[in-house]
TIDODO-29524 format. One line per 10 residues: for each residue x, y, z of C-alpha. Coordinates in steps of 0.02 Angstrom, whole numbers, plus 32768, in hexadecimal, padded with zeros to 4 digits. Layout:
X:Y:Z | ... .
This chain:
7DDB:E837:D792 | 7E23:E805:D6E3 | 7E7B:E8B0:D6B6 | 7EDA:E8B4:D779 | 7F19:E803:D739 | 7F4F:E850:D690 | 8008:E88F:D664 | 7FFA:E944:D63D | 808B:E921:D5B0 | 8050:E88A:D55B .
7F8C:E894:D593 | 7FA2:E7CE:D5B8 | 7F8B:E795:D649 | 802F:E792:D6BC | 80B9:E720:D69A | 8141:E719:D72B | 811A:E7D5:D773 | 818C:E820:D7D4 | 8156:E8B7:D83F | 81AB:E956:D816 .
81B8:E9E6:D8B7 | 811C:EA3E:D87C | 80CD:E9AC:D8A7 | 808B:E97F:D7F0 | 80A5:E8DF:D792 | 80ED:E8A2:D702 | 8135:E7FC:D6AF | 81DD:E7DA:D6B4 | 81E2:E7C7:D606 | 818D:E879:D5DD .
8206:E8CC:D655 | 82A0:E896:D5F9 | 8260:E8D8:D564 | 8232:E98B:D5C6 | 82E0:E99A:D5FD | 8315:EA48:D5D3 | 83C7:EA82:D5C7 | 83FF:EB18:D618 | 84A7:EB7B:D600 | 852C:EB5E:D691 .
8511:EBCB:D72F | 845D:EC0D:D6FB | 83D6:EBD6:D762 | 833F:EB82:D707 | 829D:EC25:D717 | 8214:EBE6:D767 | 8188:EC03:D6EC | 8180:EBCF:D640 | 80DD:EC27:D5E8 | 8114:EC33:D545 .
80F2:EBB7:D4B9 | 80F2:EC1F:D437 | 8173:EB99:D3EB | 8119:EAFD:D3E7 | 8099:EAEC:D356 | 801F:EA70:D335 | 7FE2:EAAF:D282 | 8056:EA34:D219 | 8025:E99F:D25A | 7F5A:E9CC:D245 .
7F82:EA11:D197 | 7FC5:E971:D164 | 7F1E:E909:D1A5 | 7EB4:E8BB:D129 | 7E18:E8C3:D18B | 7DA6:E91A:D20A | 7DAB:E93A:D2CD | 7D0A:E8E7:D2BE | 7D5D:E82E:D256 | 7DCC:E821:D2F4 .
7D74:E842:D398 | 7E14:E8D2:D3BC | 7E64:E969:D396 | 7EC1:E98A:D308 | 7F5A:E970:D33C | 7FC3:E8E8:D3B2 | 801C:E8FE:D447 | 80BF:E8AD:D411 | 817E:E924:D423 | 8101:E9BD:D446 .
80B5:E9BE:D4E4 | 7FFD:EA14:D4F4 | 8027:EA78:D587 | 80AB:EAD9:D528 | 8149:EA75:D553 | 81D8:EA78:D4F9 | 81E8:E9A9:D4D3 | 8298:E987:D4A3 | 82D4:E8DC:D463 | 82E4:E83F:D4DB .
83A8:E841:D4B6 | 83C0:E8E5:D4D0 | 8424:E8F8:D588 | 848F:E99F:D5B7 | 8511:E9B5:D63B | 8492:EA5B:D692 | 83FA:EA11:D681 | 8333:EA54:D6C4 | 8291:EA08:D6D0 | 81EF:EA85:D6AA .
8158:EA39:D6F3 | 80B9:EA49:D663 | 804F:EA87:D6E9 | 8082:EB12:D74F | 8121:EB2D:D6DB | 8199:EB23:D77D | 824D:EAFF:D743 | 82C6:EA94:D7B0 | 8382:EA67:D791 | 83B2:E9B2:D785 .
8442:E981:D7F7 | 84BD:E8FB:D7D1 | 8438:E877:D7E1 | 83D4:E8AE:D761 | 832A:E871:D759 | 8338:E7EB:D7E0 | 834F:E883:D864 | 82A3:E888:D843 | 822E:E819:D8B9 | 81BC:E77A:D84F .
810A:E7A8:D881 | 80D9:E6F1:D8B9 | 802E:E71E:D8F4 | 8007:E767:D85F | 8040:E6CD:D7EE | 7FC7:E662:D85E | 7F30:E6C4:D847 | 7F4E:E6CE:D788 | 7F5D:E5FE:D78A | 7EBB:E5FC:D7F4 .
7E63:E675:D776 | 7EAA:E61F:D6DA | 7E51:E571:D707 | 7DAC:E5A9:D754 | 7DC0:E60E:D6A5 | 7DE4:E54E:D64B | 7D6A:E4EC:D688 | 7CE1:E4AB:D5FA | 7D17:E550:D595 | 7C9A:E544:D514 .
7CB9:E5AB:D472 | 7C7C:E656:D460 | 7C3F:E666:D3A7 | 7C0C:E5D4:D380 | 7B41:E5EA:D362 | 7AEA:E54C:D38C | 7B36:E4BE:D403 | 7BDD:E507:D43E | 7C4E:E499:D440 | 7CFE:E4A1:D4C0 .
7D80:E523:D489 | 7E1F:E500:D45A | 7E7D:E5A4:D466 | 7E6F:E658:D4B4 | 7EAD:E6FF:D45C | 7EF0:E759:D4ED | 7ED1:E803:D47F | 7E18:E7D9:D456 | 7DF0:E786:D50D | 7DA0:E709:D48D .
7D8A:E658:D4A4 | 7D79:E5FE:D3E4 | 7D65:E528:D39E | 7DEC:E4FF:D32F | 7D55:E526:D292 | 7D34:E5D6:D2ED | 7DDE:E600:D2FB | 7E18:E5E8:D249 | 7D83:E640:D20F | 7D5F:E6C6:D27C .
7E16:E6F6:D2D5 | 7E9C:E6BB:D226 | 7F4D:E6BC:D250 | 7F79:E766:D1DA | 7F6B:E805:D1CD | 7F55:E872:D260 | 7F26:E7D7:D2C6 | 7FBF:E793:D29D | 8021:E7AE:D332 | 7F8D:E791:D3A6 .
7FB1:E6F6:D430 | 7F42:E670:D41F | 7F77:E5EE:D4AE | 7F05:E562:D4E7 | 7E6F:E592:D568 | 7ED1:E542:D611 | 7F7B:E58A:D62B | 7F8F:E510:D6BA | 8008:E475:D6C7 | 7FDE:E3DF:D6A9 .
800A:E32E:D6F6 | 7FE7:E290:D6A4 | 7F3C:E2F3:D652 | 7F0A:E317:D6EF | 7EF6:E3D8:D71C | 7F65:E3FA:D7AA | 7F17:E447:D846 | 7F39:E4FC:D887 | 7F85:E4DE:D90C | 8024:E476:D8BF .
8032:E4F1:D85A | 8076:E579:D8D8 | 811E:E58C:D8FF | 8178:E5B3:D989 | 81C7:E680:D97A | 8292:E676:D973 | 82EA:E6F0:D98D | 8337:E74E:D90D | 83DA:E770:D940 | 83EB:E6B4:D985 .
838D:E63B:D8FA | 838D:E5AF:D963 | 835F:E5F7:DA12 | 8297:E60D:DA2F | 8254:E6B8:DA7D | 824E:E687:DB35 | 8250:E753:DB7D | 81E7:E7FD:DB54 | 825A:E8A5:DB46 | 81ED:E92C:DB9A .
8265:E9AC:DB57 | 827B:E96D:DA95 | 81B7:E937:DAA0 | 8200:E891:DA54 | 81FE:E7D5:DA72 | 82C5:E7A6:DA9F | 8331:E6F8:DAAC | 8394:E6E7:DB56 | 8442:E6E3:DAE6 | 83E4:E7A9:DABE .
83EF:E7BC:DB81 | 8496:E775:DBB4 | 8501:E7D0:DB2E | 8499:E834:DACA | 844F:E8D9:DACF | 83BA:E8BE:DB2E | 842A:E881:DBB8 | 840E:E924:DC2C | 8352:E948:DBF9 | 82B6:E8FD:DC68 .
8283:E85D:DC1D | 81F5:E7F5:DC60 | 81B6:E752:DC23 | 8165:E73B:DB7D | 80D0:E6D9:DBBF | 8096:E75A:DC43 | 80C5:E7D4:DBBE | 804D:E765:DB57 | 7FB4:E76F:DBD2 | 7FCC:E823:DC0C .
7FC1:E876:DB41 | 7F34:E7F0:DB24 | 7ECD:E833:DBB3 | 7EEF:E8E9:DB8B | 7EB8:E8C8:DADE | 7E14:E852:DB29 | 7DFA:E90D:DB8C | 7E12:E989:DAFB | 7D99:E912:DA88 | 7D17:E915:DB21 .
7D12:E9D2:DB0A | 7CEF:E9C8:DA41 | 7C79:E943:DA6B | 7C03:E9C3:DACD | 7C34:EA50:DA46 | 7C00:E9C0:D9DF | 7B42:E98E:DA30 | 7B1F:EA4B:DA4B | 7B50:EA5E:D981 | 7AC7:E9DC:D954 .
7A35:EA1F:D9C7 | 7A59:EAD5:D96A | 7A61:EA7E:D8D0 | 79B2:EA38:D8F6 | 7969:EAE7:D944 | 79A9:EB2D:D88B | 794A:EABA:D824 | 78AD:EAC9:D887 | 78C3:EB79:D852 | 78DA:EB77:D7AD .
7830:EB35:D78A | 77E3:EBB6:D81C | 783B:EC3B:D78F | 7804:EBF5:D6FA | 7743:EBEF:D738 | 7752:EC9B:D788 | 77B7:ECD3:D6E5 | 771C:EC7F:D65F | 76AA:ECED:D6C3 | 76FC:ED8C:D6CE .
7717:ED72:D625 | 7672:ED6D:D5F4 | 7644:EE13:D662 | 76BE:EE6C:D615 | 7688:EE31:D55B | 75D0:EE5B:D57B | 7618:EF1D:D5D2 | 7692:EF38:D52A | 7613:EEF2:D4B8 | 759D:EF86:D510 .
7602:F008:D4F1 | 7645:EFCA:D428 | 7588:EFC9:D40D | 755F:F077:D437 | 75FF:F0AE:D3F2 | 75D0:F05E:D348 | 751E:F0BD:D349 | 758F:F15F:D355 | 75F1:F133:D2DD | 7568:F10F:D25A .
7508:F1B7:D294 | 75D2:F201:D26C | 75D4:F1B1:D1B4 | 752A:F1F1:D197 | 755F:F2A9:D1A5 | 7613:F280:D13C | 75B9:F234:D0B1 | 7535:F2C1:D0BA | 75C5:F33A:D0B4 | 7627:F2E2:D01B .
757F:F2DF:CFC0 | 7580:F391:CFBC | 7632:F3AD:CF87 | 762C:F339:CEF6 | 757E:F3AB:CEC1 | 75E4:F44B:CECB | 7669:F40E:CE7B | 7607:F38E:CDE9 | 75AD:F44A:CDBA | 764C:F4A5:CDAC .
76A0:F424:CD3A | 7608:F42A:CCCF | 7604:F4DD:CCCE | 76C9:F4E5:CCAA | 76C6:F463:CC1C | 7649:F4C9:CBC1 | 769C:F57F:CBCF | 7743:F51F:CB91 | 76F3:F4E4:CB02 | 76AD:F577:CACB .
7756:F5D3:CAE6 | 77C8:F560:CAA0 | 774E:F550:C9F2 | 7755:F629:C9E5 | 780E:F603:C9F4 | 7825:F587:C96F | 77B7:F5E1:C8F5 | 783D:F691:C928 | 78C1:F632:C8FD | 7876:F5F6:C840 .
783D:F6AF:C83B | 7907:F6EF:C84B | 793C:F67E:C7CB | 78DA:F6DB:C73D | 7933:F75D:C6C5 | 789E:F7B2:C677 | 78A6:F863:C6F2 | 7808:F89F:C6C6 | 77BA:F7F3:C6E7 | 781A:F7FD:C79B .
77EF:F899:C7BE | 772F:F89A:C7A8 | 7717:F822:C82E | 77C0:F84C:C8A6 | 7767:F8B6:C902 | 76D0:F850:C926 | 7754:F7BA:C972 | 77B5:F829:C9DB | 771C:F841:CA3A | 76EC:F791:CA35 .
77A3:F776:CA7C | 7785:F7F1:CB06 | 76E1:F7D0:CB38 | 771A:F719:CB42 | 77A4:F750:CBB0 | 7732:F7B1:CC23 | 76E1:F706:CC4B | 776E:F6B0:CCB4 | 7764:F747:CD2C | 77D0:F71A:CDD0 .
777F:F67D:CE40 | 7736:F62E:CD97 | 77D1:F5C7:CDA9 | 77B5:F59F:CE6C | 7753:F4F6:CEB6 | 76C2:F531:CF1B | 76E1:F4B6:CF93 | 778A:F468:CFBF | 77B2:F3CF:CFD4 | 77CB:F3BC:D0A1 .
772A:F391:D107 | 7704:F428:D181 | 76D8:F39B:D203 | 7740:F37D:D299 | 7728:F2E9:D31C | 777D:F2F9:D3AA | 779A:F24E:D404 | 781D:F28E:D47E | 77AC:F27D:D502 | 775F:F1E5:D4E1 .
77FF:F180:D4B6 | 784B:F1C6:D55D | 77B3:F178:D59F | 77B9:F0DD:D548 | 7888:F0DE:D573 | 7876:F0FA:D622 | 77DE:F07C:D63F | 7813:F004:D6D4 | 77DE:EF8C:D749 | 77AC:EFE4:D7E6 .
7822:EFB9:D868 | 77D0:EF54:D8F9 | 786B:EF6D:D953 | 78A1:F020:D991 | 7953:F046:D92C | 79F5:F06A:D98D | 7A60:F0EC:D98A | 7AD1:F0F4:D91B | 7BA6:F113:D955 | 7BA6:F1D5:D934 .
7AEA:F1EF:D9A8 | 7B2A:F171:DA35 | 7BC5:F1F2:DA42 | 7B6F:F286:DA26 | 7AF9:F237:DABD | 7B70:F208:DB2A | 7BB9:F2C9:DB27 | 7B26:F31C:DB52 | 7AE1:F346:DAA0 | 7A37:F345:DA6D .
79DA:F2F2:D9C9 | 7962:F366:D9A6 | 7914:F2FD:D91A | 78ED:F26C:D990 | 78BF:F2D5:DA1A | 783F:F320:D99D | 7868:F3DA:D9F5 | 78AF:F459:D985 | 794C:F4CE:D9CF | 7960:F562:D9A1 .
7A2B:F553:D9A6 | 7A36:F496:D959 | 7A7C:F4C0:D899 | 79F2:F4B4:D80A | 79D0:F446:D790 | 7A62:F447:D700 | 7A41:F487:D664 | 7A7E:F3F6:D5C8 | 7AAB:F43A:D542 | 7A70:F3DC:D4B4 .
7ADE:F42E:D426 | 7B87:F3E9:D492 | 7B3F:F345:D4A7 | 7B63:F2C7:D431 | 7B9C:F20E:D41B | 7C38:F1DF:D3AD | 7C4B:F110:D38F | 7C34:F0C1:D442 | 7C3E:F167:D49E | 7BD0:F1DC:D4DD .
7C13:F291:D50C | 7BA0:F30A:D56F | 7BA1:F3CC:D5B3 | 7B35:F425:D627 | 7B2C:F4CC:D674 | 7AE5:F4FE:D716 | 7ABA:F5B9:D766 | 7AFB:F5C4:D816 | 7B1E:F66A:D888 | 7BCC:F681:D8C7 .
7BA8:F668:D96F | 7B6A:F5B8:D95D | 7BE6:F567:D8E4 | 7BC6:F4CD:D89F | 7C31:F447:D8DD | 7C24:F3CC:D852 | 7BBD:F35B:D7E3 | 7B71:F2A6:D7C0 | 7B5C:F270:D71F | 7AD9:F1CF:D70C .
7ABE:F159:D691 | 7A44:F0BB:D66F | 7A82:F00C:D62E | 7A42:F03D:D573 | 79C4:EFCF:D589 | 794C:F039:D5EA | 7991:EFF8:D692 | 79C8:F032:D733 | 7A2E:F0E3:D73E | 7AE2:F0D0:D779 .
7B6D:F15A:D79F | 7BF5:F16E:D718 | 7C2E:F20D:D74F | 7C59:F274:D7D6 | 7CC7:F30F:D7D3 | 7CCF:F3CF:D7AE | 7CC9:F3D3:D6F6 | 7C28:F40A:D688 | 7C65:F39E:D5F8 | 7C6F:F2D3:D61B .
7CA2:F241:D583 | 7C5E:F19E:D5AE | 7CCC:F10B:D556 | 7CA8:F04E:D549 | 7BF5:F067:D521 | 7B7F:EFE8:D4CB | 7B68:EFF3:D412 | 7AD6:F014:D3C0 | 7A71:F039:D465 | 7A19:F0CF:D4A9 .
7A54:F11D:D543 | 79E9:F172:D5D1 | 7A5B:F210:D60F | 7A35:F280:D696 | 7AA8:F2F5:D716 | 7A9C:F354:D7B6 | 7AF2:F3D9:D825 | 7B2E:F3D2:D8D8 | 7B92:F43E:D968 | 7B81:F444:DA1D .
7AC9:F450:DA34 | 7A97:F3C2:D9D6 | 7A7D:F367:D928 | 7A04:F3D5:D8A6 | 798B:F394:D847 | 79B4:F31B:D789 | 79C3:F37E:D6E1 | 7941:F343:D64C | 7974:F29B:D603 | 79D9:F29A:D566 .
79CA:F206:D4F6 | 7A7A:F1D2:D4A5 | 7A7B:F159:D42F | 7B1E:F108:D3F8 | 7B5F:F0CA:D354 | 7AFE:F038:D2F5 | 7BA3:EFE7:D2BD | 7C58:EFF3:D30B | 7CDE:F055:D2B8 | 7DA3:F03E:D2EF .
7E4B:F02F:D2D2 | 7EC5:EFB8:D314 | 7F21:EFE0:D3B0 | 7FD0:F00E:D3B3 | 7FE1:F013:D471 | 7FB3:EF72:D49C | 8005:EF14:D3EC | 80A7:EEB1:D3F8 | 8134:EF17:D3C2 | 815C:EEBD:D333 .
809C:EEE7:D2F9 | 80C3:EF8B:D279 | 802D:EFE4:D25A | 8007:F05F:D1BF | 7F71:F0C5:D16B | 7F44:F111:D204 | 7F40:F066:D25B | 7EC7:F006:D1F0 | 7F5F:EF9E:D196 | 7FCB:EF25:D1FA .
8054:EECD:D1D7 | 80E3:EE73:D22F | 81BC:EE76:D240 | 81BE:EDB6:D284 | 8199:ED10:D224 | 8156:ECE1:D2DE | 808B:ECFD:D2E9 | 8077:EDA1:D354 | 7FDA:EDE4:D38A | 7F8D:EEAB:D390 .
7EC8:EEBE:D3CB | 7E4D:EF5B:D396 | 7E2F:EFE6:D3E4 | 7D63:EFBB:D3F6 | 7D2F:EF4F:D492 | 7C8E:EEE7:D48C | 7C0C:EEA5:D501 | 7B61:EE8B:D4A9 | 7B22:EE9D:D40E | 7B40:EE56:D359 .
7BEB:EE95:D317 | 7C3F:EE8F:D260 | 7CD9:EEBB:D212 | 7D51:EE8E:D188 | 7E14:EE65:D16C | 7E54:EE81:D0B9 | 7EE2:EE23:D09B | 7F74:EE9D:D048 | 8000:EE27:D04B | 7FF7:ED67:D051 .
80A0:ED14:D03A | 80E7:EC59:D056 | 804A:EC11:D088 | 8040:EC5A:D141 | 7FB0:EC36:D1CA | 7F65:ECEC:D1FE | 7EE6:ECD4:D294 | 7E48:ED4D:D29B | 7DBA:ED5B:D31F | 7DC0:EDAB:D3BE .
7E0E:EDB6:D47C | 7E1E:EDEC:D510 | 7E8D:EE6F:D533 | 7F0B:EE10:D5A2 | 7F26:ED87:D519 | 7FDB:ED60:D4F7 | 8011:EDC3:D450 | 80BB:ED46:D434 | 8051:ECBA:D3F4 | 7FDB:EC88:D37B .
7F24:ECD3:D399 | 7EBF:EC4B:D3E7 | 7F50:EBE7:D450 | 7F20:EC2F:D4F7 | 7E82:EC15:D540 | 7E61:ECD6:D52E | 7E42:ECD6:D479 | 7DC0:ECA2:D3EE | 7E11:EC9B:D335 | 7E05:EC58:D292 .
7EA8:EC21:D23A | 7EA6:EBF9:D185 | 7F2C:EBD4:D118 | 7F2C:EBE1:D053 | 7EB3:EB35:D045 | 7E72:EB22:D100 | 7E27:EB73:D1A2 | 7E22:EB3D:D24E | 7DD6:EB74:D2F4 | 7E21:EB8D:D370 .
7E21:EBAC:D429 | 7E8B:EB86:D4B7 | 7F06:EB2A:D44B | 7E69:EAB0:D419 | 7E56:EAA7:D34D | 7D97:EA8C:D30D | 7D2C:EA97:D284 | 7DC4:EA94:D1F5 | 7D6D:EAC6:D147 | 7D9B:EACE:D0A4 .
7DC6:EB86:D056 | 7E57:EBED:D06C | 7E94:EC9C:D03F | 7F2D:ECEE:CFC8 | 7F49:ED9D:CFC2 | 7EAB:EDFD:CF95 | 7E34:EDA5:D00C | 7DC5:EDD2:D087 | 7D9F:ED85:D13C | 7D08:EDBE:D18B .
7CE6:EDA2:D24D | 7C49:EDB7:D290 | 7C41:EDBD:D360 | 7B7F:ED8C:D398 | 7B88:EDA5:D44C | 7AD1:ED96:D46D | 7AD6:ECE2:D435 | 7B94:ECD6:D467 | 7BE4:EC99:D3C3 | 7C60:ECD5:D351 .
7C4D:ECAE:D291 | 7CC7:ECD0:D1ED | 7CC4:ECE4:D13B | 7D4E:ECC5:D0BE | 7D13:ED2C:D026 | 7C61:ED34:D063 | 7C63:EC7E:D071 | 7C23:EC57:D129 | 7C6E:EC04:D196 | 7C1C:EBD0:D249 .
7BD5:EC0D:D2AF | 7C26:EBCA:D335 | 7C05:EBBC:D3EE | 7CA5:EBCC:D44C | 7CAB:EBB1:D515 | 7CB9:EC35:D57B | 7C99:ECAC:D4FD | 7C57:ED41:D574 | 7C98:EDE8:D5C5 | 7CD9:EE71:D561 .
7D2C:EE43:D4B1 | 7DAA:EEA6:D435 | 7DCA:EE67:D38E | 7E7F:EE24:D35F | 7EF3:EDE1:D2EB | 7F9F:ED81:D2EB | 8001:ED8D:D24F | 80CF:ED65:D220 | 8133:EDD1:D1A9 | 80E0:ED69:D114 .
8037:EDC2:D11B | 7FF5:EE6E:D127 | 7F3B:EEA1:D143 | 7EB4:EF27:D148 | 7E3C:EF48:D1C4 | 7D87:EF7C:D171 | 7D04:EFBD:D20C | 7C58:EFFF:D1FE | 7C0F:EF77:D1A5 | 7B64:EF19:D1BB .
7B4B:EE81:D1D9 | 7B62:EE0C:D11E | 7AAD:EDF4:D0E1 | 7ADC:ED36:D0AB | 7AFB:ED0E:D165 | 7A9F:EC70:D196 | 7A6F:EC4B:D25E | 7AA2:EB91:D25F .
């Protein structure tokens, strides 16, 4: 119950709330300084979901110590509300004036009245003053180690009780806890040192209109507690009233009613939370012994598969033996034939040099056929190996690994039909493949052809061909895939066309395909499998259709850079959901000290704000000293390290294990495990006109990275 008694401006508990008409709370206090002013004659919009203007960074730049010293975030809730509302100064009052509420960001005009045309949510107040002192009673402090001793104040922010010792040690009055409220653990009035009871502590509702007149009457119409002086002048003088005690009694037993109902939803909750725990150990026996069938069937099969394999090695080394024989002899032989030649060369050459003729000429003839004969050695194929250097030895595991890819759990379980069969069912047609009877006039088998299909990044394209006469046309095709992980089939396509790209595949997986014909008569049989495997490593560019458009992208959109000093956001053109994923930002451009944001998001993030504000996106932002983390407008795990212009940010996405980690300059940085960090991811940056950066794809994972 403590965050329903909790200001959603402040984050204290409430003060004075008044009840806007959205129904939501807030304190007086924090609704004067939410008061928004509009120009004359426009009417206030009802939602406000921007908040691309309100920043938190300064203030957690400026903090001397860790999330982890206080007990809180980085930053406090002071003239900047955490729900993204504009806070403007208490003195601040306008002639057309609006009130946003934090929550659902409804907008209402203020009329002459002002605030006080708002209603004082009594009831509220009361169960705040009841909660405050069961809260105060023999509050011992939280942090002290051995004999607690009573408290003496509360941090509202921190929801930390402290002794005067633990307070001035453990919560100090500077830095980013300086603006925290610390106020003493009751909140109640006192009488002569005596706690005062609830009950004196309620007041009586007056009306707003009439301070000194009590609510005596209930407007059905207005859904609001009235004065008679309301009723004899004012404006609920022609709507149905009824007394405000029946009123009372008649809400308090619908609401006794509609709790009744959650109570059952309630009981019936429990028992199936109790029927799911006696499962889960009913799975995790059954699961330890399936386990240890399957081990002992795999182990089976690696066994006689590493016999093969050594009776395989046997006949390679065997056949390398040989070649390095051949080709051990022919050096030999070659080395010896060049020596010979190239000494009858030299000895030519010292020959030539002479200048006695006679002398030359009395053995000239004698080395010319020397010279010749020498020369008739290296007849053609001297200078050819015997042997090459490729192994005349081919394995062919097609078979085998289609075995090993498509070995499953037999079904106990017959499987249903899938959406295209039911229909082709329900119109009379005929599966020939389950029936197990073979028509003459149900289309054949297709044909794949293997040259045409191929897999490009996260895609897989594939063609096929079928023979058919003209009088039985084929009426179309299915096109069937597995999960890449050797699981079930599923349909991806259905249609006319021979040739079918498959997007939004899994990276670095292997992918069962398989395709077959139908028409009137019935559905033929499947084509041969085809094994696609897609890319080990994601390349991409940024995206320019989904980018904000003051993102300007260059270099074939793998450089990004920005026309606003406000942070906008553009994604990449890669979507993720498994797998271990890495890739690189260069940083071209790094002026005034800016905060880029890197990591990744979903598609639907907002692209006007900083990367990480929403609850829709996982970033990093780092400054030229510092880095944060950041999600959902929540700042974490701030380290030391920045970048200037020539740096590089690394992001690597672990899905299996559902954290995201960085590195600044190959210095690591996580990982870290982010909530809700599951679905389909794509990665993203937010820059301002002070900083332009490259995108760098294909890369492995850093061989420094450390599983924390």
């Amino acid at each position: 119950m403590d965050e329903e008694l909790k200001c959603p401006v402040c984050g204290s508990l409430f003060k004075d709330p008044i009840l806007l008409p959205c129904s939501h709370n807030v304190c007086l206090a924090c609704a004067r300084n939410i008061i928004v002013q509009t120009p004359e004659g426009e009417t206030p919009p009802h939602s406000r979901a921007s908040n691309s203007d309100y920043d938190y960074l300064d203030m957690d730049k400026m903090s001397m110590y860790s999330e982890t010293d206080s007990g809180y975030g980085s930053y406090t809730p002071c003239l900047k509300s955490p729900n993204g509302v504009r806070v403007f100064p208490p003195t601040l009052v306008h002639r057309h004036c609006s009130i946003t509420c934090p929550l659902c960001h409804r907008s209402v005009s203020l009329d002459e009245r002002g605030l006080r045309g708002f209603p004082r949510n009594r009831l509220l107040e009361a169960i705040v003053s009841r909660y405050q002192q069961s809260r105060s009673a023999n509050v011992k402090c939280q942090l002290c180690d051995r004999n607690p001793v009573d408290a003496t104040v509360m941090c509202e922010q921190c929801d930390v009780f402290y002794c005067t010792p633990c307070q001035q040690r453990c919560h100090p009055s500077r830095g980013p806890l300086a603006k925290h409220r610390l106020v003493p653990p009751t909140q109640s009035p006192v009488a002569g040192g005596q706690q005062m009871p609830a009950a004196t502590l309620r007041k009586q509702g007056t009306c707003a209109d009439h301070d000194t007149v009590n609510f005596s009457m209930y407007c059905v119409n207005c859904k609001t507690p009235v004065c008679m002086k309301c009723l004899e002048g004012g404006k609920h003088g022609s709507h149905d009233v009824k007394p405000l005690a029946a009123m009372w009694k008649q809400h308090k037993c619908q609401l006794s009613q509609a709790l009744n109902g959650v109570s059952d939803k309630a009981k019936d909750a429990k028992e199936f939370l109790v029927q799911l725990k006696n499962m889960l150990q009913q799975i995790q026996e059954n699961g330890v012994e399936f386990e240890a069938c399957l081990v002992a069937q795999c182990d089976a099969l690696i066994e006689a598969l590493t016999r093969q394999k050594a009776k395989l090695l046997t006949k390679v080394t065997k056949e390398r033996e040989y070649k390095l024989k051949v080709v051990r002899e022919q050096i030999t032989h070659c080395t010896m034939k060049l020596r010979q030649t190239t000494g009858m060369m030299e000895y030519c050459l010292e020959v030539i040099k002479e200048n006695d003729p006679s002398g030359f000429l009395q053995i000239s003839d004698a080395l010319i056929k020397r010279v010749t004969s020498s020369q008739d050695q290296w007849v053609k194929g001297a200078l050819e190996p015997k042997v090459g250097p490729e192994f005349d030895l081919t394995l062919n595991t097609d078979p085998l690994l289609q075995t090993i890819i498509q070995l499953d759990f037999v079904q106990s379980k017959d499987i249903q039909e899938t959406p295209l069969l039911k229909q082709m069912h329900a119109g009379g047609l005929k599966d020939t493949e389950s029936s197990g009877v073979e028509s003459a006039t149900v289309p054949p088998a297709p044909l794949l052809q293997l040259e045409k299909c191929c897999t490009r990044n996260n895609s897989a394209t594939l063609a096929w061909r079928v023979s058919v006469s003209p009088s039985n046309p084929i009426e179309g095709f299915v096109l069937e895939l597995d999960d890449g992980n050797g699981g079930q089939y599923r349909e991806v396509y259905v249609g006319k066309e021979t040739v079918c790209t498959v997007d939004g595949l899994h990276f670095n997986s292997s992918y069962n395909a398989r395709v077959k014909a139908y028409n009137s008569t019935g559905v033929g049989s499947y084509s041969k499998t085809v094994v696609l495997k897609t890319s080990d490593v994601a390349w991409f560019t940024f995206d320019p259709a989904s980018a904000h458009r003051d993102i300007v992208l260059t270099n074939e959109n793998q450089t990004v850079s920005c026309n606003s000093y406000d942070d906008r956001v553009v994604l990449g053109t890669a979507a993720f959901s498994k797998g271990v994923h890495y890739w690189e930002l260069m940083v071209d451009r790094y002026d005034n000290h800016p905060d880029p944001a890197f990591g990744v998001a979903r598609i639907n993030t907002m692209k006007d704000m900083m990367l990480g504000k929403d609850d829709k996106a996982w970033a990093m932002y780092v400054d030229n000293n510092r880095s944060w983390f950041m999600h959902n407008n929540s700042h974490t795990n701030r380290a030391e390290g920045g970048i200037s212009k020539g740096a590089t940010v690394g992001i690597l996405l672990d899905l299996n294990k559902h954290t995201v980690t960085f590195f600044i300059n190959k210095q690591q940085h996580g990982p870290v495990a982010f909530e809700n960090l599951e679905g389909v991811f794509m990665p993203a940056v937010s820059i301002n006109r002070n900083v332009q950066v490259t995108l760098l794809t294909g890369m492995e994972v850093p061989k420094n990275f450390k599983q924390q």
